[in-house]
C-alpha positions in Angstrom: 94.1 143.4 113.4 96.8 145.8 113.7 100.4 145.6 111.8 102.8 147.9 111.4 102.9 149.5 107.7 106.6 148.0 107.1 105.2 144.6 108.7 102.3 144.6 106.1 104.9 145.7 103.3 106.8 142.5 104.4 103.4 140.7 103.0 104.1 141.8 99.3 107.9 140.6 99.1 106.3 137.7 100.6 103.7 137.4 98.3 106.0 137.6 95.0 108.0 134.7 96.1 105.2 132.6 97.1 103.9 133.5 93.1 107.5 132.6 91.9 107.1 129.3 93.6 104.0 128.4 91.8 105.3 129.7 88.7 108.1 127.5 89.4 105.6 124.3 90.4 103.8 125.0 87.1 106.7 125.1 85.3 107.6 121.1 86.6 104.0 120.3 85.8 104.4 121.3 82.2 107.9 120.5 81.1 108.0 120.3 77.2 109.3 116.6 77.4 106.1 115.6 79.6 103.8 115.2 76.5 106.1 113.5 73.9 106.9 111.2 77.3 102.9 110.3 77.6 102.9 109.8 73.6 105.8 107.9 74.0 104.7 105.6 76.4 101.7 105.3 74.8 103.5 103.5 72.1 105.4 101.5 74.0 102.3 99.6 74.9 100.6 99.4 71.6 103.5 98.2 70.5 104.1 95.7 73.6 100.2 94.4 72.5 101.5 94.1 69.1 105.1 92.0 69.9 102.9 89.9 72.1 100.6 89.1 69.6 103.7 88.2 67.1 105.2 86.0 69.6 102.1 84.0 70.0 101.5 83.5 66.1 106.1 82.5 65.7 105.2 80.3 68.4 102.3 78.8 66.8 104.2 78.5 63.8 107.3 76.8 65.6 105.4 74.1 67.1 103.8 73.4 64.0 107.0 73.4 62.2 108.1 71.1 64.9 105.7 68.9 64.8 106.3 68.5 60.9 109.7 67.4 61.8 108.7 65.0 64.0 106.2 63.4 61.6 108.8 63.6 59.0 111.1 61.8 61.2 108.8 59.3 61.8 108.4 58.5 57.9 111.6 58.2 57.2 112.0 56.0 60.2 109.5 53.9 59.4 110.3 54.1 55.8 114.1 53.0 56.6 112.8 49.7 58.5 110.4 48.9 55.8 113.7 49.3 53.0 115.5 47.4 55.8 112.8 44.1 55.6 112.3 44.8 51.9 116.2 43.5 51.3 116.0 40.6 53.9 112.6 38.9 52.7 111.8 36.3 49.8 108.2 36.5 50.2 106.3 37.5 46.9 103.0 38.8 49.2 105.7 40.4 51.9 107.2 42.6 48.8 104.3 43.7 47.3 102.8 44.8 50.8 106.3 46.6 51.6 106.6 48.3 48.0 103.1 49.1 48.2 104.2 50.8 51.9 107.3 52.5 50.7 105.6 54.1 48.0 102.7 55.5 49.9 105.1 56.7 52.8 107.4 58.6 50.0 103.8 60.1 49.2 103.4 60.9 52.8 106.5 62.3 53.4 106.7 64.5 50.0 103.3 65.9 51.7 105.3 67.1 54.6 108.1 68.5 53.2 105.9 70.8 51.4 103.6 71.6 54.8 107.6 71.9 56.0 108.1 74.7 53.4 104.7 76.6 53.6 105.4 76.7 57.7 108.8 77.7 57.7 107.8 80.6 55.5 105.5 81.3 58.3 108.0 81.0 60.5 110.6 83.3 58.7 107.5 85.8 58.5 107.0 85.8 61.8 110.4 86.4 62.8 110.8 88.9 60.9 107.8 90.7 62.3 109.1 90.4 65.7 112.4 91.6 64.9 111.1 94.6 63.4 109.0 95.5 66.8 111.9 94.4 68.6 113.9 97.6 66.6 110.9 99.7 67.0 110.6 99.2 71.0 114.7 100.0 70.8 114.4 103.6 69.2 111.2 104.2 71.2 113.4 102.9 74.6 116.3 105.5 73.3 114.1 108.6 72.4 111.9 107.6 75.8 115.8 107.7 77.7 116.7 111.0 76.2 113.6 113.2 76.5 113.9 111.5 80.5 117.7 112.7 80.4 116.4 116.2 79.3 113.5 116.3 81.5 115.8 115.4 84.8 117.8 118.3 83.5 115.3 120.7 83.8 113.5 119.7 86.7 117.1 119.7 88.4 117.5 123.3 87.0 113.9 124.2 88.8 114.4 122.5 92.1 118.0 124.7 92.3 115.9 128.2 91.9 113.1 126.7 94.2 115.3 125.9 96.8 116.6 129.7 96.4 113.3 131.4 96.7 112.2 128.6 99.3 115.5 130.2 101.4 114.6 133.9 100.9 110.6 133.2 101.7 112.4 131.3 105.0 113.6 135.1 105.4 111.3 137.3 105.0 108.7 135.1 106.7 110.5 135.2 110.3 110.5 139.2 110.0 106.8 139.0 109.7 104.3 138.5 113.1 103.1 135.6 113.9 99.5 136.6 113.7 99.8 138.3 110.5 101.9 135.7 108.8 98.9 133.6 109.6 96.1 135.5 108.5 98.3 135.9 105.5 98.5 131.9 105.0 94.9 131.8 105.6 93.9 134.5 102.9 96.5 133.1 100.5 94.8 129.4 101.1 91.1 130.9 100.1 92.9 133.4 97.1 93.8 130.9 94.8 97.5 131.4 95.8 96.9 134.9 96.5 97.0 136.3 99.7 98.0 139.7 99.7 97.3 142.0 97.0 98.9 145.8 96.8 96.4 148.8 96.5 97.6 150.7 93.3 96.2 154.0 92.0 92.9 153.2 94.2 93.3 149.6 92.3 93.7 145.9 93.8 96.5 144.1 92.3 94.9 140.9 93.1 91.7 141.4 91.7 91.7 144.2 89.6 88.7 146.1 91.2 89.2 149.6 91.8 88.1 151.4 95.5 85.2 154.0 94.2 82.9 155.9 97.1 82.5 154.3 100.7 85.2 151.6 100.2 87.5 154.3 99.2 86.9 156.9 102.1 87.4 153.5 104.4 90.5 153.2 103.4 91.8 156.5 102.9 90.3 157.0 107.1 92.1 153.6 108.0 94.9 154.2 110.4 98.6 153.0 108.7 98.8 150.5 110.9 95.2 148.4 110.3 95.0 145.5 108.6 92.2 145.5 105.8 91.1 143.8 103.5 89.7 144.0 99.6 86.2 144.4 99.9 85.9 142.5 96.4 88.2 139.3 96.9 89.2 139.8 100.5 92.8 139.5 100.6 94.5 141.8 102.6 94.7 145.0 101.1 98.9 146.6 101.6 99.0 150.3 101.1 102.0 151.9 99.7 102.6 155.7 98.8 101.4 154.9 95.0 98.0 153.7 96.5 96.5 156.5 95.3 95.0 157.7 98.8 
């Protein structure tokens, strides 16, 4: 292929923004609030696992405590009828069998109130518990919302210098020929990013490899206008007055 020297020069200016830009892209991948984000959410769902377990045990704990109540409630109903007939009855056998009643439902009842106690300690506990998750998923909600805030920041602050070089590669790339700006694309698709390398002091930029014997003489013979390539990593090879040749 043939290009004019200033055409292939073109390919360099080109080539630095197209590095800038995934300088830039790497610089969004690796944002310094990315990690404590990924810890951060990672904590978020422990903690989630945890509060759901606590719910499940203050529920537990709040349908036993209700069902206390209601067996409590049912003893002193039943205690209240049995005071109730105790007053309005003149059988000897009836009293005895109602006092005999009372006294084991006072029994009964005592029992409960103390299961009542030991439960709503539970209760209380379990609360608590939940409460404190609940204050722990708050700070973890409001550090998670201001590394996010930061993060946005920065991105924003990268997209506006993207956009910039993405503008000036616009540019440069309409000066370039078509066929060139392709061969470019293709070599800077197989390079890693890389698709034009300058030839410095006999050296290539993009690989490091420096032009000794035959490979040298072919490219000090080249014409200024051939397109060639490094014989090491095969990106095209730009040739400026500090080549060296």
């Amino acid at each position: 292929m043939k290009a004019s020297p200033a055409a292939q020069q073109e390919l360099l200016r080109l080539q630095s923004l197209d590095t800038r830009l995934q300088q830039l892209a790497h610089r969004l991948r690796s944002l310094p609030q990315t990690a404590p984000l990924a810890e951060l959410a990672a904590r978020d769902t422990a903690v989630r696992g945890r509060r759901s377990e606590a719910l499940g045990s203050l529920e537990d704990a709040r349908a036993e405590l209700a069902r206390l109540e209601s067996d409590v409630a049912v003893v002193e109903a039943r205690s209240s009828r049995d005071s109730d007939r105790l007053q309005h009855t003149s059988s000897v056998k009836d009293v005895a069998a109602l006092e005999a009643e009372l006294t084991a439902l006072a029994k009964r009842r005592s029992d409960l109130e103390d299961q009542e106690l030991v439960v709503m300690e539970r209760v209380e506990t379990a609360e608590a518990l939940v409460a404190g998750i609940e204050a722990e998923r708050e700070q973890i909600a409001a550090e998670t919302a201001e590394l996010e805030a930061e993060r946005a920041a920065a991105a924003a602050a990268i997209e506006v210098e993207r956009q910039a070089v993405e503008r000036d590669r616009a540019v440069i790339a309409q000066g370039v020929p078509e066929a060139l700006l392709a061969l470019y694309e293709q070599r800077r698709t197989r390079g890693g990013g890389v698709g034009a390398s300058l030839l410095s002091q006999r050296t290539c930029s993009g690989c490091t490899m420096t032009l000794t014997g035959s490979d040298h003489e072919t490219v000090r013979r080249a014409a200024s206008d051939d397109v060639l390539f490094c014989p090491e990593c095969d990106r095209i090879l730009v040739r400026t007055d500090e080549s060296g040749l």
